[in-house]
mmCIF entry with sequence, helices, sheets and N, C-alpha, C, O atoms, coordinates in Angstrom:
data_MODEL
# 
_entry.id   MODEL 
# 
_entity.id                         1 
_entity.type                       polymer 
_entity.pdbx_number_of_molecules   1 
# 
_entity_poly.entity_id                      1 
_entity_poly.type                           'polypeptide(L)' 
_entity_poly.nstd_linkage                   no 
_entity_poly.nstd_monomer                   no 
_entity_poly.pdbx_seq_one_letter_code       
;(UNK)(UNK)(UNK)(UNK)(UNK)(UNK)(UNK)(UNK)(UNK)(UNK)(UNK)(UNK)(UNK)(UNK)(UNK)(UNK)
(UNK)(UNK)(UNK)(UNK)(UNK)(UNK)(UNK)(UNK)(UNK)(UNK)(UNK)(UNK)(UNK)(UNK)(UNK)(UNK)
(UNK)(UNK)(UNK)(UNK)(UNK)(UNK)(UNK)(UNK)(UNK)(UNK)(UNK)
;
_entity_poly.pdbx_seq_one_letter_code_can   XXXXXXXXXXXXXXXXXXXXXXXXXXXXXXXXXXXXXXXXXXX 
_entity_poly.pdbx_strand_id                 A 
# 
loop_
_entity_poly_seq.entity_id 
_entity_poly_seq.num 
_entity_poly_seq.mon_id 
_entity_poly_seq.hetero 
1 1  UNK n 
1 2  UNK n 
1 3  UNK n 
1 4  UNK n 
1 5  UNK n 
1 6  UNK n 
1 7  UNK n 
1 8  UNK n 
1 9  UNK n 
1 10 UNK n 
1 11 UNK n 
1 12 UNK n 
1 13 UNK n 
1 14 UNK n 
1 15 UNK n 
1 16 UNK n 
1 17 UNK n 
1 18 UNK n 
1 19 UNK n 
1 20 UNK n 
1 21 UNK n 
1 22 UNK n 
1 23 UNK n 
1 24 UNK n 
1 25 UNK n 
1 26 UNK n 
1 27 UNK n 
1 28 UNK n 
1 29 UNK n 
1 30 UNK n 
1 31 UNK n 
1 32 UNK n 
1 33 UNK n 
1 34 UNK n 
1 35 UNK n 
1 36 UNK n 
1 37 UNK n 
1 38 UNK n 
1 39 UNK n 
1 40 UNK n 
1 41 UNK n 
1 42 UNK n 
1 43 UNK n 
# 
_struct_asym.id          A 
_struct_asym.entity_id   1 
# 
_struct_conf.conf_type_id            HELX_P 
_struct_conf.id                      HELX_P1 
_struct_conf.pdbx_PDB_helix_id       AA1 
_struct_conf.beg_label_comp_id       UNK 
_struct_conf.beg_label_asym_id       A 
_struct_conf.beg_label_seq_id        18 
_struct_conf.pdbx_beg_PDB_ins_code   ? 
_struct_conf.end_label_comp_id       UNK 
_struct_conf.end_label_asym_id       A 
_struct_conf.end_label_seq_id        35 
_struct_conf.pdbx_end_PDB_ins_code   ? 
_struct_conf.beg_auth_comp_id        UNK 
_struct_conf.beg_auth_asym_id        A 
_struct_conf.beg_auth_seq_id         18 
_struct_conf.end_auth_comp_id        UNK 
_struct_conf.end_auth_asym_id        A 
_struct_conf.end_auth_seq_id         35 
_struct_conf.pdbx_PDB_helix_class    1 
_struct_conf.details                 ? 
_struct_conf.pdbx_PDB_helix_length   18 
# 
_struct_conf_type.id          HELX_P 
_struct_conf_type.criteria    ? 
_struct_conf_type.reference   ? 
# 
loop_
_atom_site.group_PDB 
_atom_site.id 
_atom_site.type_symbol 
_atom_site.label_atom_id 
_atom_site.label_alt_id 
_atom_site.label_comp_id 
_atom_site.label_asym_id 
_atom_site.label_entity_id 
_atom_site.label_seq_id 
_atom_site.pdbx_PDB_ins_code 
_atom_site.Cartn_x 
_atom_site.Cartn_y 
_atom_site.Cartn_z 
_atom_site.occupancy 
_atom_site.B_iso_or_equiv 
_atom_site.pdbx_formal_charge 
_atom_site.auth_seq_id 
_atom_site.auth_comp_id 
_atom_site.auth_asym_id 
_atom_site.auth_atom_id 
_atom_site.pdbx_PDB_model_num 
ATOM 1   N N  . UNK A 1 1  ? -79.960  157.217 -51.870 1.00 0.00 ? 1  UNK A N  1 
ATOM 2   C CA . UNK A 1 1  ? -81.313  157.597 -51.481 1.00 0.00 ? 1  UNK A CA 1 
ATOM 3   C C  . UNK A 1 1  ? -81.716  158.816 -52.318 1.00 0.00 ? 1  UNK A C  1 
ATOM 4   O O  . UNK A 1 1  ? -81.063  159.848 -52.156 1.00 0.00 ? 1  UNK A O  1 
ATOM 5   N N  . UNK A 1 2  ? -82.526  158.803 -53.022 1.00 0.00 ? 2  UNK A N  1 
ATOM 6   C CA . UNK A 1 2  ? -83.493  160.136 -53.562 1.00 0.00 ? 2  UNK A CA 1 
ATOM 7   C C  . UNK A 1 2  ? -83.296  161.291 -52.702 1.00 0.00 ? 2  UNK A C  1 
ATOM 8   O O  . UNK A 1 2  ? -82.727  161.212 -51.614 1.00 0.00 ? 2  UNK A O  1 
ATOM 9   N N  . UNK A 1 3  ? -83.713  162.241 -53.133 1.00 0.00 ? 3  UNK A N  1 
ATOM 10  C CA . UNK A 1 3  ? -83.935  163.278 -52.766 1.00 0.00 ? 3  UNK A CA 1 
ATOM 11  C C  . UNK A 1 3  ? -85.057  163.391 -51.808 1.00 0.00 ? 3  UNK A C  1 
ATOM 12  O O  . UNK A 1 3  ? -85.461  162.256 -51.555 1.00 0.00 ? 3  UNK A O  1 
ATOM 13  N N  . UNK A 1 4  ? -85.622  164.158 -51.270 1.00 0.00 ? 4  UNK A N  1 
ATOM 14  C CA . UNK A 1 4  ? -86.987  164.370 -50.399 1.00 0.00 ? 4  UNK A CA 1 
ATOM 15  C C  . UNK A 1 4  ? -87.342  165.773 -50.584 1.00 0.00 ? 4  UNK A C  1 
ATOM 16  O O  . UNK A 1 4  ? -86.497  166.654 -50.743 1.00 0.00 ? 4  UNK A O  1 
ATOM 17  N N  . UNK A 1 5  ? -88.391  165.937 -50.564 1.00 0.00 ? 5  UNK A N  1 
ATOM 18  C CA . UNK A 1 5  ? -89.230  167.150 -50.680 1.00 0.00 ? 5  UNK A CA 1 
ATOM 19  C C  . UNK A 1 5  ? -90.431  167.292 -49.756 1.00 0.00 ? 5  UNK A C  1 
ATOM 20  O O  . UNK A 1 5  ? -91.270  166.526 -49.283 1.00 0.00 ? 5  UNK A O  1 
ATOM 21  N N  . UNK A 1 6  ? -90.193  168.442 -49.705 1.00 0.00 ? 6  UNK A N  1 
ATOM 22  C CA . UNK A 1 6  ? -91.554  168.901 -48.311 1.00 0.00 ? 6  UNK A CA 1 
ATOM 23  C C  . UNK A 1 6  ? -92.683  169.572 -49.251 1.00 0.00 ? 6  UNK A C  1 
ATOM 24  O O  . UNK A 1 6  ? -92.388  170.501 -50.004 1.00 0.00 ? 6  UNK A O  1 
ATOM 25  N N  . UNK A 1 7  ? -94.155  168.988 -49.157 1.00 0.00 ? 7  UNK A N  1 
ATOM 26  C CA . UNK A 1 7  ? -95.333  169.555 -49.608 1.00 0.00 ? 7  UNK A CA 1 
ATOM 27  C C  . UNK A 1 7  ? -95.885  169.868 -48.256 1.00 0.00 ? 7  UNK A C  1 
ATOM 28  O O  . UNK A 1 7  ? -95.796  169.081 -47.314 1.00 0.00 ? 7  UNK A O  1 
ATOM 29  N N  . UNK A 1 8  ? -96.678  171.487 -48.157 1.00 0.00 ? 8  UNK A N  1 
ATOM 30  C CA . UNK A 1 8  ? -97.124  171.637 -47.692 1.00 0.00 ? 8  UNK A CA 1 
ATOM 31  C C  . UNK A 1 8  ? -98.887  172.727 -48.297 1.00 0.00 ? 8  UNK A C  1 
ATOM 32  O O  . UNK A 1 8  ? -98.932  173.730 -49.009 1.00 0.00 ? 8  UNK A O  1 
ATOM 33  N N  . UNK A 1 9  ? -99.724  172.170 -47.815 1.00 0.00 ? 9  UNK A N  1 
ATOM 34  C CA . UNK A 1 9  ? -100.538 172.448 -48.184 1.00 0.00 ? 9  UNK A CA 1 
ATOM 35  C C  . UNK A 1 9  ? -101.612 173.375 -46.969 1.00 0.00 ? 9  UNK A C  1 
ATOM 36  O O  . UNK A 1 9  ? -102.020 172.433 -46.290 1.00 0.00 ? 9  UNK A O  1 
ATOM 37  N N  . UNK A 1 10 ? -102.186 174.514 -46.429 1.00 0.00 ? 10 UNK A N  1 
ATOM 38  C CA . UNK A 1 10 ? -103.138 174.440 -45.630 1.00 0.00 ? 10 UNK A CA 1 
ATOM 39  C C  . UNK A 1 10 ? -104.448 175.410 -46.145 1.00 0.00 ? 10 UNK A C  1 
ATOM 40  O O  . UNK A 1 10 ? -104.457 176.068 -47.185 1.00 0.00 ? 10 UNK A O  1 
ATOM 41  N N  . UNK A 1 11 ? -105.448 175.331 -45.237 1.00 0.00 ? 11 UNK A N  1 
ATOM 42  C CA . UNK A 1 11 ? -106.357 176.663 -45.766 1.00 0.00 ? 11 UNK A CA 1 
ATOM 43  C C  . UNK A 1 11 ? -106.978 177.568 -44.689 1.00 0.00 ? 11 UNK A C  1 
ATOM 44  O O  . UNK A 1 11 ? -108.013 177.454 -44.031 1.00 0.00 ? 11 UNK A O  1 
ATOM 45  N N  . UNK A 1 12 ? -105.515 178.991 -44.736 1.00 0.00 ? 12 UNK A N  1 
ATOM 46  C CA . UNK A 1 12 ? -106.134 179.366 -43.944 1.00 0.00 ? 12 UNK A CA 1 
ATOM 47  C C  . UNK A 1 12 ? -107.710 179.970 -42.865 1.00 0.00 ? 12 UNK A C  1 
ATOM 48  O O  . UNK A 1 12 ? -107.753 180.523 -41.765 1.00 0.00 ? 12 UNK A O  1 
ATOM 49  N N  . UNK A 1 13 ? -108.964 179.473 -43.959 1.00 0.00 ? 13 UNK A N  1 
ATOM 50  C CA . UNK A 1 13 ? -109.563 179.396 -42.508 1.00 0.00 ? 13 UNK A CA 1 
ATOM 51  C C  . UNK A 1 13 ? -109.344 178.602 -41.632 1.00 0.00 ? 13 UNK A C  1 
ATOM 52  O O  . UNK A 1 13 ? -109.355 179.147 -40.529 1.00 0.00 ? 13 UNK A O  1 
ATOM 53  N N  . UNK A 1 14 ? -109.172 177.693 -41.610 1.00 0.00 ? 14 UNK A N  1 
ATOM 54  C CA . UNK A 1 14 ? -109.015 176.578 -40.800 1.00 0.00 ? 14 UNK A CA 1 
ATOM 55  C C  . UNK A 1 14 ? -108.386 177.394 -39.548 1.00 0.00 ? 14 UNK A C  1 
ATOM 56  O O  . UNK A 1 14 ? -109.141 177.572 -38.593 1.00 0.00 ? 14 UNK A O  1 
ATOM 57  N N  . UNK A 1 15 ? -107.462 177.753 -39.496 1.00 0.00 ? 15 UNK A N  1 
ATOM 58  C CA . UNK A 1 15 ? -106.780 178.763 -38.074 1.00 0.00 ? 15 UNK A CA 1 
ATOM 59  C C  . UNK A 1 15 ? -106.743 180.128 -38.089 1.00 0.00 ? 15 UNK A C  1 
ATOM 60  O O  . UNK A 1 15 ? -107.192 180.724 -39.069 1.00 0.00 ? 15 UNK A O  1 
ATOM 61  N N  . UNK A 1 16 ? -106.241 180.769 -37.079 1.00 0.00 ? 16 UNK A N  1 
ATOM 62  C CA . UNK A 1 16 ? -106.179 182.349 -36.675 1.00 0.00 ? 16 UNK A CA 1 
ATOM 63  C C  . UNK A 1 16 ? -104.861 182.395 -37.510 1.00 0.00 ? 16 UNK A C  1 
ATOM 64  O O  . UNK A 1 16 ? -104.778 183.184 -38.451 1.00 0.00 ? 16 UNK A O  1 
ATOM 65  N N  . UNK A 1 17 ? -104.067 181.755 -37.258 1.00 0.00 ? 17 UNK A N  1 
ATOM 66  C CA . UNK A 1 17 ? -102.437 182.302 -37.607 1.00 0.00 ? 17 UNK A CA 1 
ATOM 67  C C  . UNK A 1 17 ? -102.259 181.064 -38.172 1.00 0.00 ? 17 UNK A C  1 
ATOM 68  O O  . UNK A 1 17 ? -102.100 180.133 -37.382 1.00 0.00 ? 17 UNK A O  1 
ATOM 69  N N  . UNK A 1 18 ? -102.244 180.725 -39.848 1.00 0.00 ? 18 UNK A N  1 
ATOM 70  C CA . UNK A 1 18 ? -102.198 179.474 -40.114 1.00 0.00 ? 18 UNK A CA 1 
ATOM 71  C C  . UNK A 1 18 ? -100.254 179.021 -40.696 1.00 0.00 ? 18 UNK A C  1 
ATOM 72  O O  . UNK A 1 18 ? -99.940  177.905 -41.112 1.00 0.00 ? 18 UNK A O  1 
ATOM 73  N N  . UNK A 1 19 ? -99.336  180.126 -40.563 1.00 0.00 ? 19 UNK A N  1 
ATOM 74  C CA . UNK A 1 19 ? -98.233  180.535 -40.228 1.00 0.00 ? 19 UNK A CA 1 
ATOM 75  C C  . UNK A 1 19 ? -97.737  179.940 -39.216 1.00 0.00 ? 19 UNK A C  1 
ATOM 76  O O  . UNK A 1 19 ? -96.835  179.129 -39.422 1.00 0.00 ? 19 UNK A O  1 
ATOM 77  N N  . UNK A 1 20 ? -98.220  180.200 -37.788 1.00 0.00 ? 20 UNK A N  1 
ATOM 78  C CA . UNK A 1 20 ? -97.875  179.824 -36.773 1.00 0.00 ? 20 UNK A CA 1 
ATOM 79  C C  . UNK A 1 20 ? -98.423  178.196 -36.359 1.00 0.00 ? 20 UNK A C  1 
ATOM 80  O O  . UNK A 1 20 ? -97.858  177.387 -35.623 1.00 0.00 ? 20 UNK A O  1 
ATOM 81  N N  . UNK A 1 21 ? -99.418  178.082 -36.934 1.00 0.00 ? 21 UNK A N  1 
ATOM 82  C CA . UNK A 1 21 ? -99.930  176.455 -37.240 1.00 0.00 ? 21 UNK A CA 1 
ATOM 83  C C  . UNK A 1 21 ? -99.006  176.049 -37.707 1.00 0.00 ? 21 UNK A C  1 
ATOM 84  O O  . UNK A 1 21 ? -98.066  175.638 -37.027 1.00 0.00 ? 21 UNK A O  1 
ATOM 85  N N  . UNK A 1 22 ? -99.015  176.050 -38.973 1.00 0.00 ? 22 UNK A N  1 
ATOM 86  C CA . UNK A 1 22 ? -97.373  175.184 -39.600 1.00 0.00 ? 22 UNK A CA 1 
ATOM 87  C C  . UNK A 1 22 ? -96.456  175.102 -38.640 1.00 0.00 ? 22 UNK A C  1 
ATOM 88  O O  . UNK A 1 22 ? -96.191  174.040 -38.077 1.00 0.00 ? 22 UNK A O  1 
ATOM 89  N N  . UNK A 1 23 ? -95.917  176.176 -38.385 1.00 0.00 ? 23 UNK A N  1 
ATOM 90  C CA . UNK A 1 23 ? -94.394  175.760 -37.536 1.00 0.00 ? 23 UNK A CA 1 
ATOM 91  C C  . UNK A 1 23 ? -94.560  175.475 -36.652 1.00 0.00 ? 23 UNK A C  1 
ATOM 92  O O  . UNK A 1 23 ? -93.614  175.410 -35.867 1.00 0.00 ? 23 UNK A O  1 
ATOM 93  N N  . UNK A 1 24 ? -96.049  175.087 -36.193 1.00 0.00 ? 24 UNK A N  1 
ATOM 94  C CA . UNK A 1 24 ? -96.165  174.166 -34.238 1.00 0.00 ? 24 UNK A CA 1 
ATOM 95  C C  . UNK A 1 24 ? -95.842  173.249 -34.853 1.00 0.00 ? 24 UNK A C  1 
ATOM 96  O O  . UNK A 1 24 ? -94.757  172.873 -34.412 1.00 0.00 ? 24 UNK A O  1 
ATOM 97  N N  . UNK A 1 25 ? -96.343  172.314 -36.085 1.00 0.00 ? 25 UNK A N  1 
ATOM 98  C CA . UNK A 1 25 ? -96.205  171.414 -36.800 1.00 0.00 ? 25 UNK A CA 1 
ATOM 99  C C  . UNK A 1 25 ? -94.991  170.518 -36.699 1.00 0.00 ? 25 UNK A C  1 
ATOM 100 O O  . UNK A 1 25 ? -94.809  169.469 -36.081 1.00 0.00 ? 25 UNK A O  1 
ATOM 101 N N  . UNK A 1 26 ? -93.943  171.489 -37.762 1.00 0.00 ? 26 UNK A N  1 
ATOM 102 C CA . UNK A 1 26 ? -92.364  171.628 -37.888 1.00 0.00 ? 26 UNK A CA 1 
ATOM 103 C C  . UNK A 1 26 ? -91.869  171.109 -36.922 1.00 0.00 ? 26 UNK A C  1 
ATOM 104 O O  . UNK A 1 26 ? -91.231  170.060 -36.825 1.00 0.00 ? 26 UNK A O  1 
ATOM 105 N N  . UNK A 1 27 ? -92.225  172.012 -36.019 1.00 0.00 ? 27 UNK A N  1 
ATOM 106 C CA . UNK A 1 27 ? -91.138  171.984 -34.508 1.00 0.00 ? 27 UNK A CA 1 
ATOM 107 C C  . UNK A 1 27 ? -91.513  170.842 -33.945 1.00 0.00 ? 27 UNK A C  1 
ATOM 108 O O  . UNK A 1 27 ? -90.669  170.171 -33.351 1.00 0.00 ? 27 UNK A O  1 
ATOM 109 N N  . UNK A 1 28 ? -93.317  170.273 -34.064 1.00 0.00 ? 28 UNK A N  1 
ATOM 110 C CA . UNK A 1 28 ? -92.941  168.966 -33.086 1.00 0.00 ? 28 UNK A CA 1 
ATOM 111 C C  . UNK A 1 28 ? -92.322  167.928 -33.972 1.00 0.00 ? 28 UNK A C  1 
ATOM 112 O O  . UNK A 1 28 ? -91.730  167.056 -33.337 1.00 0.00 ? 28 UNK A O  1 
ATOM 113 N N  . UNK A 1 29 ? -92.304  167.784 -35.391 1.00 0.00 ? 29 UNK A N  1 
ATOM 114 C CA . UNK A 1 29 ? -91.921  166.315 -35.971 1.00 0.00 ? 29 UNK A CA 1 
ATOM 115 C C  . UNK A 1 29 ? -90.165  166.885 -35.698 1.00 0.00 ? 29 UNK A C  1 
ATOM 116 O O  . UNK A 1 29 ? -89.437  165.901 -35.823 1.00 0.00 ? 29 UNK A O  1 
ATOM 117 N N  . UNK A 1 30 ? -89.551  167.838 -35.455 1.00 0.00 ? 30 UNK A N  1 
ATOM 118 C CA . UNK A 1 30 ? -88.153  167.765 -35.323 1.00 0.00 ? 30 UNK A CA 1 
ATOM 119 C C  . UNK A 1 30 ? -88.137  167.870 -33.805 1.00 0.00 ? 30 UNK A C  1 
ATOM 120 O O  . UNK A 1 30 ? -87.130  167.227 -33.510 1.00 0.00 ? 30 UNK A O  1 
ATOM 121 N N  . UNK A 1 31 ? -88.660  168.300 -32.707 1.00 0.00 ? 31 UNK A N  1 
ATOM 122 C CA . UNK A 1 31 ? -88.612  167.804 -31.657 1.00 0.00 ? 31 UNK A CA 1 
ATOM 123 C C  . UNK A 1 31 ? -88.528  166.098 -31.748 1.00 0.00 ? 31 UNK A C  1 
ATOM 124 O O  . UNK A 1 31 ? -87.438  165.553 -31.574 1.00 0.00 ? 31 UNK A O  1 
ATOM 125 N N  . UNK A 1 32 ? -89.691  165.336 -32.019 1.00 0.00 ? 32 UNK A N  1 
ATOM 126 C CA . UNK A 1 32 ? -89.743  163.678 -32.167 1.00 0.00 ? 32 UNK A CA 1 
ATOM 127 C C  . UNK A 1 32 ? -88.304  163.452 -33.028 1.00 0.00 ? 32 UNK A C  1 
ATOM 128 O O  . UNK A 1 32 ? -87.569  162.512 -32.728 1.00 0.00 ? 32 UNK A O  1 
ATOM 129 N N  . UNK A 1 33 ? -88.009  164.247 -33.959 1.00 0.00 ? 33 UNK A N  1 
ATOM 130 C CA . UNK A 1 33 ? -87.134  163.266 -34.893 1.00 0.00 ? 33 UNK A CA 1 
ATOM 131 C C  . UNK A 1 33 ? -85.449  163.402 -33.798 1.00 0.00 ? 33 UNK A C  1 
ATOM 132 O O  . UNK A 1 33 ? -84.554  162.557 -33.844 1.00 0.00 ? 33 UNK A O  1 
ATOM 133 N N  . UNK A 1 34 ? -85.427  164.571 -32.986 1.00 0.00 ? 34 UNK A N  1 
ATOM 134 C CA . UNK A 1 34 ? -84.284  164.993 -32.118 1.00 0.00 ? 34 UNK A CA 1 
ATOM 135 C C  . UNK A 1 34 ? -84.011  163.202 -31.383 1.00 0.00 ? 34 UNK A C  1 
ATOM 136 O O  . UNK A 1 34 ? -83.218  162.278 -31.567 1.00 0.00 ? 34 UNK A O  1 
ATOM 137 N N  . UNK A 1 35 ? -85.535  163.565 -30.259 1.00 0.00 ? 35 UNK A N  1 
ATOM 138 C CA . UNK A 1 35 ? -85.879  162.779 -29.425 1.00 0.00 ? 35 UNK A CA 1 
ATOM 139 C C  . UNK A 1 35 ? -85.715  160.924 -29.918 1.00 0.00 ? 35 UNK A C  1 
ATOM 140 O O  . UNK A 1 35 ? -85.820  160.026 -29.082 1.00 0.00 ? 35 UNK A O  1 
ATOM 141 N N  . UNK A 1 36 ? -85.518  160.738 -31.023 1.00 0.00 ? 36 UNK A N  1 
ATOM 142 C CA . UNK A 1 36 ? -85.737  159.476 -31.393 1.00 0.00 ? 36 UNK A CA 1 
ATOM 143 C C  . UNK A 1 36 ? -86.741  158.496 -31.451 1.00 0.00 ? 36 UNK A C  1 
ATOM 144 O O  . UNK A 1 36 ? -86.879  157.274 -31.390 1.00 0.00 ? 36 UNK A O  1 
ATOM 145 N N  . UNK A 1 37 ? -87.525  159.757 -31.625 1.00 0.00 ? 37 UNK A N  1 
ATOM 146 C CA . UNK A 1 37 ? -88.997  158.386 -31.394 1.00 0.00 ? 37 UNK A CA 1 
ATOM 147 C C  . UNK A 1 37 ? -89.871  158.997 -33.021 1.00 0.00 ? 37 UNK A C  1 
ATOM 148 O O  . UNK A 1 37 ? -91.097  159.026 -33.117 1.00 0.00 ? 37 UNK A O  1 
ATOM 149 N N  . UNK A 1 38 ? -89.276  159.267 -33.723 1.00 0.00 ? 38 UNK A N  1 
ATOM 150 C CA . UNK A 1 38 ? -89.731  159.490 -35.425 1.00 0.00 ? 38 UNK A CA 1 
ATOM 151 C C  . UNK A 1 38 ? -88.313  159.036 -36.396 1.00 0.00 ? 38 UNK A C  1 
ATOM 152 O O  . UNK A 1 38 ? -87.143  159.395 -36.266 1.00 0.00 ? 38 UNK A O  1 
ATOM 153 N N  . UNK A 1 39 ? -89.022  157.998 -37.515 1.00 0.00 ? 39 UNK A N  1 
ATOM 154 C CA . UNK A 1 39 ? -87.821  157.676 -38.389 1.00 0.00 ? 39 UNK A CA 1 
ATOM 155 C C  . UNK A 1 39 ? -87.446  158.935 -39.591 1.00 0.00 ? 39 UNK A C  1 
ATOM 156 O O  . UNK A 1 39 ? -88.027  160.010 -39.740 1.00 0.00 ? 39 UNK A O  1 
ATOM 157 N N  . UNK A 1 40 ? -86.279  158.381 -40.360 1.00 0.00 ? 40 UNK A N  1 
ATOM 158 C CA . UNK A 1 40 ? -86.447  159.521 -41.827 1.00 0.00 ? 40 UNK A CA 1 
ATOM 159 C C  . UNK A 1 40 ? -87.735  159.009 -42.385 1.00 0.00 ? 40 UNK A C  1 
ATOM 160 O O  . UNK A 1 40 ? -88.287  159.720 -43.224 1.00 0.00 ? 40 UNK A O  1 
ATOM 161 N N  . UNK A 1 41 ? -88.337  157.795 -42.016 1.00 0.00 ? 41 UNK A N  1 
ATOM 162 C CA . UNK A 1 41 ? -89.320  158.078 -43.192 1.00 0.00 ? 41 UNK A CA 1 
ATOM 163 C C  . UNK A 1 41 ? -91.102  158.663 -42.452 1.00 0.00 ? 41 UNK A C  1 
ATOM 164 O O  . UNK A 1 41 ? -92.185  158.677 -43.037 1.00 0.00 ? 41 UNK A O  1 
ATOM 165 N N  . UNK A 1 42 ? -90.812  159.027 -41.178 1.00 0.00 ? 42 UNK A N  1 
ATOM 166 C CA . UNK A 1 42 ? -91.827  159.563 -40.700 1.00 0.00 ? 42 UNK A CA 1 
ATOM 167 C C  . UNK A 1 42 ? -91.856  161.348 -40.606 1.00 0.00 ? 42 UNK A C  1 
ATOM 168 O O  . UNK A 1 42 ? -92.865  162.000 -40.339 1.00 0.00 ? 42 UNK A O  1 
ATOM 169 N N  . UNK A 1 43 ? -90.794  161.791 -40.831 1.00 0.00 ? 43 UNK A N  1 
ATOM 170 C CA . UNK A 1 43 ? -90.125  162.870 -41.270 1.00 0.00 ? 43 UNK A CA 1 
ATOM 171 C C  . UNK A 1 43 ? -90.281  163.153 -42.230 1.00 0.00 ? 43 UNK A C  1 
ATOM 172 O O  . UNK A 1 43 ? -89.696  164.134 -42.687 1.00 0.00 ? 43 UNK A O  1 
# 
C-alpha cells in the first residue's frame, strides 16, 4: 500500500479558533475510525 498523506487546508475567517476547528475534526474521524464505523479509506 502507498503511503498516505494528510492535506489540510482552512481559512481562518471561517471560525473563532480555526486551530481548535481542526482538531474537533481529527478527533471525530479517529473517534469513528476507533469505533469502527470509518474505513482506512475514509480516514
Amino acid at each position: 500500500m502507498p503511503p498516505r498523506h494528510l492535506l489540510t487546508v482552512w481559512n481562518p475567517s471561517y471560525a473563532n479558533d480555526p486551530l481548535d476547528a481542526h482538531l474537533r475534526v481529527l478527533l471525530h474521524w479517529a473517534a469513528r475510525r476507533r469505533a469502527g464505523e470509518a474505513t482506512d479509506d475514509d480516514v
